[in-house]
N, C-alpha and C positions, 0 to 999 in steps of 0.2 A: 535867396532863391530856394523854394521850394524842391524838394528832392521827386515830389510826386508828379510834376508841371510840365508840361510841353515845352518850354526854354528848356529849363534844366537836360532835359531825356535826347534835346537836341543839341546842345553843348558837349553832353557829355558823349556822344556821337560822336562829333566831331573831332572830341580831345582824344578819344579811344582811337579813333582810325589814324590820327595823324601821330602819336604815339608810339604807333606800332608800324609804323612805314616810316621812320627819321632811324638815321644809325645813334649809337647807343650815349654819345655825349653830347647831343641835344634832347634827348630824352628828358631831361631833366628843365634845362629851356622849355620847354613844352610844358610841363606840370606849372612851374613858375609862371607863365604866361597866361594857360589856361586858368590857374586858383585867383591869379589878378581877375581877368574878367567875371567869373564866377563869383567874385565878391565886388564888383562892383559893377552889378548887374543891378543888383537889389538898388542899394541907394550909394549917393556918393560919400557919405560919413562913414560908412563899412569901408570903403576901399582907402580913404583915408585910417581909418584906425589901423588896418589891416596893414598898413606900407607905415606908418607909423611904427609897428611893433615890431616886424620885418627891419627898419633900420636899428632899432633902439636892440634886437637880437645879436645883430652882425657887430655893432661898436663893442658890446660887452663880448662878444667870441673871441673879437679881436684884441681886446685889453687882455683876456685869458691866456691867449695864445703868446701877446707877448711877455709876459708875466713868467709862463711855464718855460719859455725859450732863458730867460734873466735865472732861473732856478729857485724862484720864489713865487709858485703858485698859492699859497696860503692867503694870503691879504689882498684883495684887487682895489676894494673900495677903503 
C-alpha cells in the first residue's frame, strides 16, 4: 500500500482513532492487527511472508529466552 493513497490515509485513520480511544494493553492488539491488514491489503503473498517472519521471530525469541533462563545464552543453533 502506497503511503500517498486514499486506502492507506483511510486505514491509517482509522488505526490512529481507535488507538487512541482503547486503554493501554490493547494498544498494542491494535498495531498488530492493523500492520496485518496494512500488509495484506496490497497482495496475499505480503501478508503471508509477513506472518511467516512474524512466526519464524517469536520461535527464535522463544528458544533465546529459554536458553537465557538454562544459563547458557551463548549457543541457540
Amino acid at each position: 500500500m502506497l503511503f500517498n493513497s486514499l486506502p492507506f490515509l483511510f486505514l491509517f485513520l482509522i488505526t490512529y482513532l481507535i488507538y487512541w480511544n482503547v486503554d493501554v494493553p490493547a494498544k498494542k492488539k491494535v498495531l498488530f492487527v492493523s500492520s496485518i491488514v496494512f500488509y495484506g491489503y496490497s497482495h496475499i503473498t505480503f501478508l503471508i511472508h509477513f506472518l511467516l517472519i512474524i512466526g519464524i521471530n517469536y520461535y527464535l525469541s522463544v528458544k533465546l529466552w529459554e536458553k537465557k533462563k538454562r544459563g547458557n545464552p551463548q549457543k541457540v543453533f
